[in-house]
C-alpha positions in Angstrom: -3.5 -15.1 -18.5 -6.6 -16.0 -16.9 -5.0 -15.5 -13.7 -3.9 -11.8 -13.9 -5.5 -8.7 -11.8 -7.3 -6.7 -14.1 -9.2 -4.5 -11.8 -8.3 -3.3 -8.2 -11.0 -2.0 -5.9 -10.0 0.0 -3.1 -11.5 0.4 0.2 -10.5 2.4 3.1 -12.0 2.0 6.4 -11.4 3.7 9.7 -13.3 0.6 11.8 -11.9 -2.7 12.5 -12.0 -5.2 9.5 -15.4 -7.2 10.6 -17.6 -3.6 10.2 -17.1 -4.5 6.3 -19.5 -6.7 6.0 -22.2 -4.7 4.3 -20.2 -4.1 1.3 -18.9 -7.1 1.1 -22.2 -9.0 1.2 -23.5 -6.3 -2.0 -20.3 -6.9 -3.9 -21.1 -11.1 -3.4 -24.3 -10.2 -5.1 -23.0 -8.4 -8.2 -24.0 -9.9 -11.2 -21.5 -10.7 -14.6 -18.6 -10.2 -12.7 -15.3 -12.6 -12.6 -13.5 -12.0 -8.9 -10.8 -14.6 -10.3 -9.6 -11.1 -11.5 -10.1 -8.7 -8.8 -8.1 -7.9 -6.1 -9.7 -5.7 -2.9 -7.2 -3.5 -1.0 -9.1 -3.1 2.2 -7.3 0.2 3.9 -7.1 0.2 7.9 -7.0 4.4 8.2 -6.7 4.6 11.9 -3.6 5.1 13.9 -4.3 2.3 15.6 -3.3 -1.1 14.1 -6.1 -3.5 14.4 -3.9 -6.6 13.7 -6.6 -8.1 12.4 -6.4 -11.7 10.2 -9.0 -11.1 6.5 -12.5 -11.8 7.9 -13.9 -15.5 7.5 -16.7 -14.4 5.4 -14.3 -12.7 2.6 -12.0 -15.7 2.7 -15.5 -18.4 2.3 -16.7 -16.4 -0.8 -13.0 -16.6 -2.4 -12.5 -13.2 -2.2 -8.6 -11.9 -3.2 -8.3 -9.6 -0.1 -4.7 -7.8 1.2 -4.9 -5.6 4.1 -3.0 -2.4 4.3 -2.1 0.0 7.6 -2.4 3.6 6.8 -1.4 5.5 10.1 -2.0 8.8 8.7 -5.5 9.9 9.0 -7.5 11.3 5.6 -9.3 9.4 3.8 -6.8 10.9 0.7 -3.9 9.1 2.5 -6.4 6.1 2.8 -6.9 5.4 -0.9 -3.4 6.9 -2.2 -2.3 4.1 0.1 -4.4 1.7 -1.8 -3.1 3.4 -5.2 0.5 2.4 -4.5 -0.6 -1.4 -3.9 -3.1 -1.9 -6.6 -1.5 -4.7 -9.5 -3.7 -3.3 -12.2 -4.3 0.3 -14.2 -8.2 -0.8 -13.6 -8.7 0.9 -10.2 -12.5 1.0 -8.4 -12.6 3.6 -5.1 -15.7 2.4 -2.7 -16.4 3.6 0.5 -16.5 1.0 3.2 -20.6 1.6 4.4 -22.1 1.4 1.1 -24.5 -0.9 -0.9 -23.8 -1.4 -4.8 -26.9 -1.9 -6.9 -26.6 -5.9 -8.4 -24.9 -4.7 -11.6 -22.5 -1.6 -10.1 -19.5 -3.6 -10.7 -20.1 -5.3 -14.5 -20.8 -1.3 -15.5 -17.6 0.1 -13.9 -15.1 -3.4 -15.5 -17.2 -3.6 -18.5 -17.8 -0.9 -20.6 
């Protein structure tokens, strides 16, 4: 069972896929957190499709990353998009130009 989604962390982003790297580079420094069981929905919200492949950098640090295209602008349509993916109940909304604090993540999975 080790290999299940227990959490799904959502991200919508109106940029192409390689302005993620901010968030991506805080949630690499999180502490006491297993990404064996978390799954990142990273949202295109533009009604341009940026056919993009998951960024080098996510795929290196073993990051379980699926794109989605959301044509409909909103960031509403954005994360309801990322709702109707997600594999777990556990679900985490971030914003794409944020930094988390070192222990944001262990706080939210493990209460």
């Amino acid at each position: 069972m080790s290999g299940l989604i227990k959490t799904s962390i959502i991200i919508p982003t109106y940029n192409p896929l390689k302005n993620l790297t901010i968030i991506f580079r805080s949630l690499k420094n999180q502490k006491n957190v297993n990404f064996k069981n978390i799954e990142f929905l990273i949202v295109q919200n533009n009604k341009y499709y940026f056919s993009e492949v998951i960024p080098s950098f996510l795929i290196k640090n073993n990051f379980k990353c699926k794109i989605i295209h959301e044509p409909q602008l909103g960031l509403h349509y954005a994360r309801n998009a990322g709702i109707k993916m997600a594999q777990s109940n556990n679900l985490i909304l971030l914003d794409d130009d944020i930094k988390l604090a070192n222990t944001h993540l262990s706080k939210l999975i493990n209460p």
